[in-house]
C-alpha positions as a Python dict, from the first residue, in 0.01 Angstrom:
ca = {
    (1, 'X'): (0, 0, 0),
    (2, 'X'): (-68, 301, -137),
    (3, 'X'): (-433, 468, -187),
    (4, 'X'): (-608, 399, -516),
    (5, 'X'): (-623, 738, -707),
    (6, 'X'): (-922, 884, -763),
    (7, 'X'): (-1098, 1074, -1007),
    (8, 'X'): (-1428, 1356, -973),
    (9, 'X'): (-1663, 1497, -1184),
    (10, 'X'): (-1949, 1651, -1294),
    (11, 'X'): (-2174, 1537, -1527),
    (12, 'X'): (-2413, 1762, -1746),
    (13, 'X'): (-2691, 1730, -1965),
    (14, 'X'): (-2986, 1966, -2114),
    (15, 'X'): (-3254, 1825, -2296),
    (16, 'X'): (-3554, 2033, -2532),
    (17, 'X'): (-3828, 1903, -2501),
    (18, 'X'): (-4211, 2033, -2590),
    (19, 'X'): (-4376, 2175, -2294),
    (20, 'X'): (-4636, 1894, -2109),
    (21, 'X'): (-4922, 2192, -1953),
    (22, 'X'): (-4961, 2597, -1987),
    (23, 'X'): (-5053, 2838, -1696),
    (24, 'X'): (-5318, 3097, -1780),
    (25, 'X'): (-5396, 3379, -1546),
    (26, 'X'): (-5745, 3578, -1552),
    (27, 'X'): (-5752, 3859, -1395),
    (28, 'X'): (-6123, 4030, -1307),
    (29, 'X'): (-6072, 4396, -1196),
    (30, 'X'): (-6378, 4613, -1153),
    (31, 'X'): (-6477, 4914, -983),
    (32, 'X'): (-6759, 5069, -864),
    (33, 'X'): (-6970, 5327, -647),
    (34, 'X'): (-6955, 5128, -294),
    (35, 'X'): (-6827, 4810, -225),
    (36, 'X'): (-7107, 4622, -208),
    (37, 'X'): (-7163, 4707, -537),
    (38, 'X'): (-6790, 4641, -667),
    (39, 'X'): (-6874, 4283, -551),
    (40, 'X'): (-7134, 4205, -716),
    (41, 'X'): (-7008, 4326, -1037),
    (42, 'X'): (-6661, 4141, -952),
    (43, 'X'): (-6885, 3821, -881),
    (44, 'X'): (-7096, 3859, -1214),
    (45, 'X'): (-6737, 3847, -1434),
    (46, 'X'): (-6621, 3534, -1233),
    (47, 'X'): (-6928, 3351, -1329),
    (48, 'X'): (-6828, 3511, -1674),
    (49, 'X'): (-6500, 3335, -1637),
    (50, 'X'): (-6632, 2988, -1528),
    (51, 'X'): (-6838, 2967, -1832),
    (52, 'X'): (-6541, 3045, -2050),
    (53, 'X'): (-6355, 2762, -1840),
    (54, 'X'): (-6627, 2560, -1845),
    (55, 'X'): (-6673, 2560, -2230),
    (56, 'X'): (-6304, 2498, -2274),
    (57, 'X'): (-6444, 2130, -2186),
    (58, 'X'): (-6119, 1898, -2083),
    (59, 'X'): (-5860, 2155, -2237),
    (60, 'X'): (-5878, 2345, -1889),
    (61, 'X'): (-5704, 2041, -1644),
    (62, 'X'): (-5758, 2274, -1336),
    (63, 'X'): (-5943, 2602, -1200),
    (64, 'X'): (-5814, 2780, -859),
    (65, 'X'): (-5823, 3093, -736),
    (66, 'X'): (-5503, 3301, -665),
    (67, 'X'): (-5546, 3632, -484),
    (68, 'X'): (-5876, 3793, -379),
    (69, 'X'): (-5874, 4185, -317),
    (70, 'X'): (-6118, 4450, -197),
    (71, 'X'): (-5950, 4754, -121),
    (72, 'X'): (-5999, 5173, -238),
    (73, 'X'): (-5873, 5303, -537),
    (74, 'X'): (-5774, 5674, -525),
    (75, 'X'): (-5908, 5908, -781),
    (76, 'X'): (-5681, 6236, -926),
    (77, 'X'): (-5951, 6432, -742),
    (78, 'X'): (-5883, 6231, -396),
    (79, 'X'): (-6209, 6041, -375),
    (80, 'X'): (-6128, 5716, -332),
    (81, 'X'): (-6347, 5436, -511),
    (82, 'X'): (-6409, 5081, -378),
    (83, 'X'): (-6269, 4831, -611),
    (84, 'X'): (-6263, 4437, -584),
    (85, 'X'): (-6007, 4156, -771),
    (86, 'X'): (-6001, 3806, -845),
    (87, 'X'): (-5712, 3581, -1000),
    (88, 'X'): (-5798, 3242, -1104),
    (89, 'X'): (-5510, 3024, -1232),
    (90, 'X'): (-5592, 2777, -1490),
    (91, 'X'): (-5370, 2480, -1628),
    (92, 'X'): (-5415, 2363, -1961),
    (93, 'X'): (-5333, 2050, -2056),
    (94, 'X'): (-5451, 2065, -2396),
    (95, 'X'): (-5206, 2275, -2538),
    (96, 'X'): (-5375, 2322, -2915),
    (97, 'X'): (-5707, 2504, -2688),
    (98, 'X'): (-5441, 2750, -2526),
    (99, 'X'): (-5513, 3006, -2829),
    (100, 'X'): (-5908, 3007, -2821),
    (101, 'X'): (-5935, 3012, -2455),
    (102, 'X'): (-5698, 3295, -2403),
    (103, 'X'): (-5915, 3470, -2705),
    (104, 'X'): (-6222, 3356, -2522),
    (105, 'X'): (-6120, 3504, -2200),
    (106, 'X'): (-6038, 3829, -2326),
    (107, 'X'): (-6365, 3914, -2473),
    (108, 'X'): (-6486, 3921, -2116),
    (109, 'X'): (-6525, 4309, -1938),
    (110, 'X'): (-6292, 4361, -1686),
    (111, 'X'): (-6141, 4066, -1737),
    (112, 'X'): (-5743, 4085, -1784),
    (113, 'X'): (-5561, 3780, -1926),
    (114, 'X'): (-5215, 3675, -1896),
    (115, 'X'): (-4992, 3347, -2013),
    (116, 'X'): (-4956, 3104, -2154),
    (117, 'X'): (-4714, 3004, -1967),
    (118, 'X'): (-4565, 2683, -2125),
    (119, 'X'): (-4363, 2416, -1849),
    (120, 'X'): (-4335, 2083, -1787),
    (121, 'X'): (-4448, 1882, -1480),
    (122, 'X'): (-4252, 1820, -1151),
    (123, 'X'): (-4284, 1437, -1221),
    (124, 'X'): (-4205, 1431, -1595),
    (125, 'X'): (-4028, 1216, -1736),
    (126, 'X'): (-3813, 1431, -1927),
    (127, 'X'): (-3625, 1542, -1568),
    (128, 'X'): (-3517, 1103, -1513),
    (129, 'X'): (-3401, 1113, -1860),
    (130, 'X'): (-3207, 1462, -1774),
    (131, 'X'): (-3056, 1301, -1478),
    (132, 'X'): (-2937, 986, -1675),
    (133, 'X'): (-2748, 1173, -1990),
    (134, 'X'): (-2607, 1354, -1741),
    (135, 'X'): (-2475, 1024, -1572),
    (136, 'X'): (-2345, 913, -1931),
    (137, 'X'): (-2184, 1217, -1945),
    (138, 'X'): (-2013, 1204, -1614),
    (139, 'X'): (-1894, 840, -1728),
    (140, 'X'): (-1762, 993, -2023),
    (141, 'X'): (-1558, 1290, -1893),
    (142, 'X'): (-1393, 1034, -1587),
    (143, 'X'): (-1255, 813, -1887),
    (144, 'X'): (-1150, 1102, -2062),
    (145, 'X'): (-958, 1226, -1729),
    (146, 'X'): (-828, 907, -1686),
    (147, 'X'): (-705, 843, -2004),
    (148, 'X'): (-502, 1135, -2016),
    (149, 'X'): (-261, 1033, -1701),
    (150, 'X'): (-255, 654, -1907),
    (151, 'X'): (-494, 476, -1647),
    (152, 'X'): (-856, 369, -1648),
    (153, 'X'): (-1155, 372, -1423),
    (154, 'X'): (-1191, 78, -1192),
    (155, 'X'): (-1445, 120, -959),
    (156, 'X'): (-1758, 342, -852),
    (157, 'X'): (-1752, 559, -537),
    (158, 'X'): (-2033, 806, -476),
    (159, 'X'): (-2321, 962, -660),
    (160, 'X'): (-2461, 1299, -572),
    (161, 'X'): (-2731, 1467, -746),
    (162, 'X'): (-2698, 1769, -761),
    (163, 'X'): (-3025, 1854, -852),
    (164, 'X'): (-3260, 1974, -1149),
    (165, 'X'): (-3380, 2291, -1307),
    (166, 'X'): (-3531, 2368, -1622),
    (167, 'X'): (-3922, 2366, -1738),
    (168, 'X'): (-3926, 2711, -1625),
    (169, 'X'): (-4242, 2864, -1749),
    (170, 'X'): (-4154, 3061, -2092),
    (171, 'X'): (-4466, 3314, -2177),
    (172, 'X'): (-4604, 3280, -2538),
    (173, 'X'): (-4511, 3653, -2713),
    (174, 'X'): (-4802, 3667, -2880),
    (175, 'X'): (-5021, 3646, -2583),
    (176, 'X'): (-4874, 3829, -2288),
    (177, 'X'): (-5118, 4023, -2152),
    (178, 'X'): (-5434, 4155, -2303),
    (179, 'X'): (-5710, 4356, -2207),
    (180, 'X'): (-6051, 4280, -2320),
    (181, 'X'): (-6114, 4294, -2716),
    (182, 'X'): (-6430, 4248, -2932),
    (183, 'X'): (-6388, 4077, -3238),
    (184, 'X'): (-6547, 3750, -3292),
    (185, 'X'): (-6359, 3629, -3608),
    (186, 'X'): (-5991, 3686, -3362),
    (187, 'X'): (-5797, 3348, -3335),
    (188, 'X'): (-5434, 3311, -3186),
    (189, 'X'): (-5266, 3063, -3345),
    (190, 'X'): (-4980, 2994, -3087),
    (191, 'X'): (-4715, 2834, -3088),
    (192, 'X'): (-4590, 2630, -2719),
    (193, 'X'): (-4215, 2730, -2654),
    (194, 'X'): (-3921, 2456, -2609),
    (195, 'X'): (-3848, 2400, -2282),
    (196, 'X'): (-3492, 2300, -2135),
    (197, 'X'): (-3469, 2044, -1897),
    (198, 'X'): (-3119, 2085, -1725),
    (199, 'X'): (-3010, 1730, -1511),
    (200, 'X'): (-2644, 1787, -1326),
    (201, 'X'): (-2480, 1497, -1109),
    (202, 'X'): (-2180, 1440, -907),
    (203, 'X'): (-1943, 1128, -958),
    (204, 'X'): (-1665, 999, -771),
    (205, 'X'): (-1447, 709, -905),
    (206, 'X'): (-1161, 498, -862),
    (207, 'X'): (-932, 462, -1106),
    (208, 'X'): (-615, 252, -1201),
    (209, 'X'): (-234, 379, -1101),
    (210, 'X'): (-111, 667, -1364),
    (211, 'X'): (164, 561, -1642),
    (212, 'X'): (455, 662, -1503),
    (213, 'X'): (565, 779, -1805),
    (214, 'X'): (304, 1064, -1836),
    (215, 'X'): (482, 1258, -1554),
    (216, 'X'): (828, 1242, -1722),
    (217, 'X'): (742, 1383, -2052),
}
């Protein structure tokens, strides 16, 4: 008895979905005439930051600091001058308070803002509904195969996902990143980018013996 033919594919979907958080960066940079003194000054514009944060109320779903650096910062005249920096990370998951917090933020000295950075979450559920259309899909293009050689599928073999992308933060244009700005009447009214969740799988099938009659035409 002869094998029962079989058929593989790949099945692909992409969804668009609105973004679920935003990544905002803050930046403090200062610099000053020893280093004792660039840390104080760098420590003063942090607790200018947390205030920011902390009026932002529960727009602002988390606060961390990135990278911390004191190093020397050469002058054209070769003096060097001690300098100190701070990142803090924050993820909104407010979206609507992205534009006044970012506006907020960059009123601050020697504060440097970047983001947003619209994405979605690693357990959303946009990425289990990526997966599944791409499942469909996979159905879809193994009955297609098969009905071209006059057969039909039969049975189900093996599944292999093949992974996920997509979410990939996607920076707001009108934010990028700005350096500190004074007026109080400034709002940014922005606008969170579409993001593309990509699902991909792997399906292996059985399917019923050819027509015959496909081969001879």
């Amino acid at each position: 008895m002869s094998e029962q033919p079989q058929v593989v594919v790949r099945g692909e979907a992409v969804l668009t979905v609105p973004p679920e958080v935003a990544d905002v960066l803050a930046t403090v940079q200062v610099r000053a005439r020893d280093r004792q003194s660039a840390l104080e000054r760098c420590r003063a514009r942090m607790d200018e930051v947390a205030a920011v944060v902390a009026g932002a109320g529960d727009a602002v779903e988390t606060s961390e600091t990135g990278s911390v650096s004191v190093h020397e910062q050469w002058q054209e005249r070769g003096t060097p001058q001690p300098a100190a920096t701070v990142e803090t990370r924050l993820v909104l998951s407010r979206l609507e308070g992205a534009g006044d917090l970012v506006v907020a933020l960059g009123r601050l000295d020697d504060v440097t803002v970047s983001g947003p950075f619209w994405r979605m979450r690693p357990d959303s559920p946009a990425h289990a509904e990526a997966r599944l259309a791409a499942a469909r899909d996979a159905v879809r293009r193994a009955r297609q195969y098969a009905a071209a050689f006059g057969a039909e599928l039969t049975a189900l073999v093996e599944v292999a996902d093949t992974g996920l992308s997509g979410g990939s933060p996607r920076l707001a244009r009108a934010a990028g990143a700005m350096a500190p700005f004074e007026s109080s009447t400034l709002t940014l009214d922005l606008t969170p980018a579409q993001q593309e969740v990509h699902g991909s799988v792997e399906v292996r099938f059985r399917m019923s013996d050819p027509d015959p009659e496909v081969f001879r035409a």
